[in-house]
C-alpha positions as CSV (number, residue, x, y, z in Angstrom):
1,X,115.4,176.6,73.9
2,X,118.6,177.0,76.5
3,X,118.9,174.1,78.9
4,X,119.8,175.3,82.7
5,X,122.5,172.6,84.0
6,X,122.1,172.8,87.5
7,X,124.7,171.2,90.1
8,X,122.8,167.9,91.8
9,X,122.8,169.9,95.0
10,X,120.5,172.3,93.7
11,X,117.7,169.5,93.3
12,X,117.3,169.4,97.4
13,X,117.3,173.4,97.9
14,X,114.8,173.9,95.3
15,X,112.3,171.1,96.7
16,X,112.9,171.9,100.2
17,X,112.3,176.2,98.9
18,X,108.9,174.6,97.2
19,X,107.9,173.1,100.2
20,X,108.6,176.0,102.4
21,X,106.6,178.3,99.7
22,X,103.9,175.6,99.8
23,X,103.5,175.7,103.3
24,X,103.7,179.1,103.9
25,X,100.0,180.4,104.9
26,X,101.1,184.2,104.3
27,X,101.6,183.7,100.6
28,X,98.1,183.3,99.1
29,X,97.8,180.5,95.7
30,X,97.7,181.9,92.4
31,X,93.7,181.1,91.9
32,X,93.1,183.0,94.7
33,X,92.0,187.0,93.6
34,X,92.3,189.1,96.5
35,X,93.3,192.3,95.5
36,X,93.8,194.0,92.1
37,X,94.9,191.1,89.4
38,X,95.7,191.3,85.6
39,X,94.6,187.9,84.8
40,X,94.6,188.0,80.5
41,X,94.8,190.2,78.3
42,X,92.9,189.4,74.5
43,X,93.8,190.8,70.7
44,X,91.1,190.6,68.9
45,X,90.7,191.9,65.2
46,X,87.4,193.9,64.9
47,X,84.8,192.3,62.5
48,X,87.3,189.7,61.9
49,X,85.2,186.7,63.9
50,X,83.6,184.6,64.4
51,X,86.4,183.3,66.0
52,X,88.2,186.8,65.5
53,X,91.8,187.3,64.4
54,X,94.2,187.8,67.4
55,X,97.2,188.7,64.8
56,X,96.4,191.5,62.8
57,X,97.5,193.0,59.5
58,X,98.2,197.1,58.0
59,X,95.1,198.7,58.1
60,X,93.2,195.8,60.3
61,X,91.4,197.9,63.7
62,X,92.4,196.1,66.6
63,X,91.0,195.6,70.2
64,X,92.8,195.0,73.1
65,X,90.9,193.5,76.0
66,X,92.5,193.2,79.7
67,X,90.6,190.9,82.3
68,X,91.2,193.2,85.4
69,X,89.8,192.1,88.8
70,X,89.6,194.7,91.6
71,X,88.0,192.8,94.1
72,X,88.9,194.8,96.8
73,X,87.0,197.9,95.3
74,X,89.5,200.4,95.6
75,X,89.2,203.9,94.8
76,X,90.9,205.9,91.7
77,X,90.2,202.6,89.7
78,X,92.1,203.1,86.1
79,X,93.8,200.8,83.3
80,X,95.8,202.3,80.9
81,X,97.4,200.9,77.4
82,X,101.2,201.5,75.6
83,X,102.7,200.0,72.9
84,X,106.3,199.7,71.2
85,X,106.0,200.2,67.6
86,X,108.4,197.1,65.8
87,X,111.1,198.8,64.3
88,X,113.3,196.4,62.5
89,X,116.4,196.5,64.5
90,X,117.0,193.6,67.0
91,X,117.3,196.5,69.3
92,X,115.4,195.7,72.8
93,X,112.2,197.6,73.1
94,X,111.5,199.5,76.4
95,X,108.3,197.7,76.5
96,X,110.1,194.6,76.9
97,X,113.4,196.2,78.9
98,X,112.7,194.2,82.4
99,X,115.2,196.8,83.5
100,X,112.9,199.7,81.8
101,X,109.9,198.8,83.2
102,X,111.2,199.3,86.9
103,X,110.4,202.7,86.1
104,X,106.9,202.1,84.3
105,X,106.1,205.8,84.6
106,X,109.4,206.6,82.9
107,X,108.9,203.5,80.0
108,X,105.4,205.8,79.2
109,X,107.4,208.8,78.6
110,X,109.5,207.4,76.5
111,X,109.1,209.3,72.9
112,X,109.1,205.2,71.0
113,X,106.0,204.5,73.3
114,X,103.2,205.0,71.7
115,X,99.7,205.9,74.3
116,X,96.9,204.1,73.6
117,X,94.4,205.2,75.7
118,X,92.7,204.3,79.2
119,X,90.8,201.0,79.2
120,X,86.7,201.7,78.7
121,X,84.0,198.9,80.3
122,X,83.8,195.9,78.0
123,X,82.2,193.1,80.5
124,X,82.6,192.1,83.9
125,X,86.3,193.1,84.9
126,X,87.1,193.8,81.2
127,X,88.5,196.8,80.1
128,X,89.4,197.7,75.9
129,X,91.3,200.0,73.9
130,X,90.5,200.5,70.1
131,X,93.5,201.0,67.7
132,X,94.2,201.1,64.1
133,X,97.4,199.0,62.8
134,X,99.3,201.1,60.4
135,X,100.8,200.6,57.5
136,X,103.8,198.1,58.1
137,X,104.1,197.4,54.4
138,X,108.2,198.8,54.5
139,X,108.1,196.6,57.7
140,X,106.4,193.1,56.2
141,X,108.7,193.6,53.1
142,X,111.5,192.6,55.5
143,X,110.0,189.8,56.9
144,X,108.9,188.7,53.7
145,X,112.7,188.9,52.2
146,X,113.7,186.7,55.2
147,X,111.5,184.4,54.9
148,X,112.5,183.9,50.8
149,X,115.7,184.1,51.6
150,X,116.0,181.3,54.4
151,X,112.7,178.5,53.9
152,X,112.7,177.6,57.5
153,X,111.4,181.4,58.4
154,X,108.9,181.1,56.5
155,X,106.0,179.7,59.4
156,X,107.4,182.7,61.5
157,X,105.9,185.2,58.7
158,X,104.6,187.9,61.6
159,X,106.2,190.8,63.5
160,X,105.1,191.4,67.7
161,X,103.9,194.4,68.8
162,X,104.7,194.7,72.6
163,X,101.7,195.8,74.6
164,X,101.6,197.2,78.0
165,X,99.1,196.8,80.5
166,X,99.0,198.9,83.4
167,X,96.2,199.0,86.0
168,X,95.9,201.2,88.7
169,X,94.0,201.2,92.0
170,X,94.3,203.1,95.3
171,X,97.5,201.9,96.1
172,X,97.9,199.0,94.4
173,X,99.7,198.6,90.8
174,X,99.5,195.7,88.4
175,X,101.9,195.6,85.1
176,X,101.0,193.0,82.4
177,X,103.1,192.9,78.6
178,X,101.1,191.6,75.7
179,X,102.9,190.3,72.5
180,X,100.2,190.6,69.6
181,X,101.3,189.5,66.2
182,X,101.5,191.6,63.4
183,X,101.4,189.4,60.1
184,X,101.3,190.7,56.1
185,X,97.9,188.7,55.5
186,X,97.2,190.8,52.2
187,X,100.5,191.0,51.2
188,X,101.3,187.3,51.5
189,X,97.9,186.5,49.7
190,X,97.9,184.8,46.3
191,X,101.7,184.2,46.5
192,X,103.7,180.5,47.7
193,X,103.8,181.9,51.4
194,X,99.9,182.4,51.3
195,X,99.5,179.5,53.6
196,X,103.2,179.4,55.5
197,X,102.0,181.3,58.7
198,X,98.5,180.6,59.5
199,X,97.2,184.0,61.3
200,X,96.2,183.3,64.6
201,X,92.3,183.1,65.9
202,X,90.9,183.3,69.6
203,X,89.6,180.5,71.2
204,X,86.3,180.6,71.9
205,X,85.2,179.4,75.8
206,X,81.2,178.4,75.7
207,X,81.1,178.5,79.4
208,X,82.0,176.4,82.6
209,X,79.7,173.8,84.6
210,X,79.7,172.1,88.0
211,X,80.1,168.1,88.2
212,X,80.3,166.1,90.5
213,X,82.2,163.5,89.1
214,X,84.7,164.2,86.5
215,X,83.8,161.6,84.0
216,X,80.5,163.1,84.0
217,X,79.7,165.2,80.2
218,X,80.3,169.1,80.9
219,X,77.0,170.2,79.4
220,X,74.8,167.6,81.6
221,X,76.6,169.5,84.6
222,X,75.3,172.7,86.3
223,X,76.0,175.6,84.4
224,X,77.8,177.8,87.2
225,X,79.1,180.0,84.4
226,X,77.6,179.6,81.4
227,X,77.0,182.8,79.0
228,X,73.4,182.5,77.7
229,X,74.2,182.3,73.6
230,X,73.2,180.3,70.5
231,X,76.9,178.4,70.8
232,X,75.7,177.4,74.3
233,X,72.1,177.1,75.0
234,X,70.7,176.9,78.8
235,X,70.1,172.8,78.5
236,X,69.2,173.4,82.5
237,X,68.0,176.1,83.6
238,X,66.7,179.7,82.3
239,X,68.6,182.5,81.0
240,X,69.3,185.1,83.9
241,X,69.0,188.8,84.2
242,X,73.1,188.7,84.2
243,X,73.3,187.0,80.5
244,X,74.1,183.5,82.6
245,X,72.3,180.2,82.6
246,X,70.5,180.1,85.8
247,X,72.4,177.5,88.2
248,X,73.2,177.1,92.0
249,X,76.8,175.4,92.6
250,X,76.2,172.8,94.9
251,X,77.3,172.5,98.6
252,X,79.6,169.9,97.8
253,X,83.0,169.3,96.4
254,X,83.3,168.4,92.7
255,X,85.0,169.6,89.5
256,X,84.9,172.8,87.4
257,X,84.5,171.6,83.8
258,X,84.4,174.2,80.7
259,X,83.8,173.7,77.3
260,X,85.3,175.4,74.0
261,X,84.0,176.2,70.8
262,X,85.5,173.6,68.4
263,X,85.5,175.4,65.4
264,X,87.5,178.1,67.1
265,X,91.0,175.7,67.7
266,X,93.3,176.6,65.5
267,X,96.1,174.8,63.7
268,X,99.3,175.9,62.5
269,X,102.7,174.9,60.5
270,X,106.6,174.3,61.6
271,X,108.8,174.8,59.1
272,X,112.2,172.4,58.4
273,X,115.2,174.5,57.8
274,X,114.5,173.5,53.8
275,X,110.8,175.4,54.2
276,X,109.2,171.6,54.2
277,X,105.9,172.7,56.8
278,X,104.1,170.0,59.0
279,X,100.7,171.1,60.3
280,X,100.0,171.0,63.9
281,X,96.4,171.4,65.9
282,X,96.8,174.1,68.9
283,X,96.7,172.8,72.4
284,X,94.1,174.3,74.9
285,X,95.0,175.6,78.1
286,X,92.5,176.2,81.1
287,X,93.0,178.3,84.2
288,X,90.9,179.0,86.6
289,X,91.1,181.9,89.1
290,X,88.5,182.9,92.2
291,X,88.1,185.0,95.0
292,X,87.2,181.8,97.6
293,X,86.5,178.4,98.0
294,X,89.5,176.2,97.2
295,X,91.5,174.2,94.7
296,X,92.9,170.7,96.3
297,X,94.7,169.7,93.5
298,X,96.8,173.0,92.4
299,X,99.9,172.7,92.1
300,X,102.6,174.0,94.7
301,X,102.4,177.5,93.7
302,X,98.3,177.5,93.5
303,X,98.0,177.3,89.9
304,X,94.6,175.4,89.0
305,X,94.5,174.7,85.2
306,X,93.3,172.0,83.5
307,X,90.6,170.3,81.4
308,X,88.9,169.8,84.6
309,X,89.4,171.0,88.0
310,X,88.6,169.8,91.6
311,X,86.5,173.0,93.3
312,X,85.7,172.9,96.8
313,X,83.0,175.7,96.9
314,X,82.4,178.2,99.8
315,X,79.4,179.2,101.5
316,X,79.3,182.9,100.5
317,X,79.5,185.0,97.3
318,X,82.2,184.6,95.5
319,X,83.7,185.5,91.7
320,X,85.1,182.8,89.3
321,X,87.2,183.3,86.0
322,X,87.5,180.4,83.5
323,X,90.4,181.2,80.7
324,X,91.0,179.8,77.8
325,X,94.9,179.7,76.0
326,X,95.9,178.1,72.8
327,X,99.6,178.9,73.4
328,X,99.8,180.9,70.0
329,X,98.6,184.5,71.7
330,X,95.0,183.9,71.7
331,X,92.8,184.0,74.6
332,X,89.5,184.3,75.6
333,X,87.7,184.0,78.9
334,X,84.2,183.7,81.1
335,X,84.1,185.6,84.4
336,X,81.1,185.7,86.9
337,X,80.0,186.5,90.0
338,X,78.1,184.0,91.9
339,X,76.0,183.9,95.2
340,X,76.5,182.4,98.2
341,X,74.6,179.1,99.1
């Protein structure tokens, strides 16, 4: 990690630009969705789950879902998908050239990006691509010689493969990058570095209720979005025409709180320099995006995340997105539309 020394007068300007950003009505918060938005994008290992592989091995098929608002409706509505093959050189790949991808239309013409297709309907706002991995064996060998070679590589056992996400509406443009991990599952099995890197699996979100006070349980709360499944079963209320527990959000101000699947958190291993590996439990992230209503407590750039989150709601129809993070690449997500009071 590189540690920016900044002079002491720095402190001052960069509060005093924060608070100018903060108060400055023309620059909408990050929750806010008002126009076309890339808000996740998901690797997910087909017939891997449950909860499914986001790294994926040689032969593995792999789905790649992006969570694509377009609340604005525009016209021409597409989302296509690239990808930068690894390579084994340190050499930077246009996928991940910031410089490239000033030019996206020129970083898809490029003969090392490979296509992958436009984006088909695979929920609300979610749009997938299909792909098969292919062989990396020649590829994993590498990795695998590093790793033998120097013990402390040996929890890094995976390759990326840069993804890119490009949604088009109208006049508007969105560009996302996606880093999936490619690891030698089969290769490693069986042998000492079996268990070094512990492929990655997506969290799995059960839904998000309404409380009014933040101390009160999740599940006793209404279930404003709340998939109708066997993992979460409508406690209050019936299952909906939409697949969603049937529940009004209240006219008042409370808190946002979702719930995981606890089977799906993951854990994973460091390793010491002499290979010596300490396991570690992933830490959830939530964020929370929406077309109206308000966040009090975001922070000064309008990100709401957290375990819970304040919600003022508003009186008309409006769209929430709960996501899910485990800081290791995986992701998953519940989106839906609600009516107004």
């Amino acid at each position: 990690m590189v540690t920016l020394v900044r002079p002491a007068t720095a402190l001052p300007l960069l509060a005093a630009a924060l608070a100018t950003l903060a108060c400055n009505a023309n620059v909408p918060p990050q929750w806010r969705v008002g126009d076309l938005r890339i808000l996740a994008v998901r690797s997910e290992v087909v017939g891997s789950g449950p909860p499914p592989y986001a790294d994926a091995d040689s032969g593995d098929t792999l789905e790649i879902t992006a969570l694509v608002p377009n609340p604005l409706g525009r016209a021409t509505f597409r989302v296509r998908f690239a990808a930068c093959l690894p390579t084994g050189t340190q050499a930077l790949p246009p996928c991940l050239d910031p410089s490239a991808l000033r030019d996206v239309d020129k970083v898809l013409a490029d003969p090392g990006v490979v296509q992958l297709g436009e984006g088909t309907p695979a929920g609300p706002d979610a749009y997938a691509v299909t792909v098969s991995v292919p062989d990396l064996t020649a590829l994993f060998q590498q990795v695998i010689a590093r790793a033998e070679a120097s013990p402390g590589l040996q929890c890094a056992l995976y390759l990326e493969l840069p993804v890119l996400v490009v949604a088009d509406a109208g006049a508007a443009h969105q560009l996302a990058v996606k880093r999936v991990r490619l690891t030698p599952r089969s290769l490693v099995a069986g042998t000492p570095l079996q268990n070094a890197y512990v492929p990655n699996r997506d969290p799995q979100p059960l839904g998000t209720w309404f409380v009014l006070d933040e101390n009160t349980p999740c599940g006793t709360g209404t279930p404003v979005a709340v998939p109708c499944s066997a993992r979460a079963p409508c406690i209050i209320g019936a299952c909906g025409a939409d697949g969603f527990c049937a529940g009004t959000i209240p006219n008042q101000t409370g808190f946002l709180c979702p719930l995981h699947d606890g089977t799906s958190v993951g854990e994973y291993n460091q390793c010491a320099p002499d290979g010596t590996r300490t396991l570690y439990s992933e830490s959830l992230e939530w964020q929370y995006y929406a077309t109206d209503g308000d966040f009090p407590d975001a922070d000064v750039f309008g990100n709401a995340t957290g375990t819970t989150a304040k919600f003022v709601p508003p009186a008309g129809a409006f769209t929430l997105w709960t996501i899910l993070r485990d800081g290791r690449g995986g992701e998953g997500w519940v989106s839906r539309a609600l009516p107004g009071r």
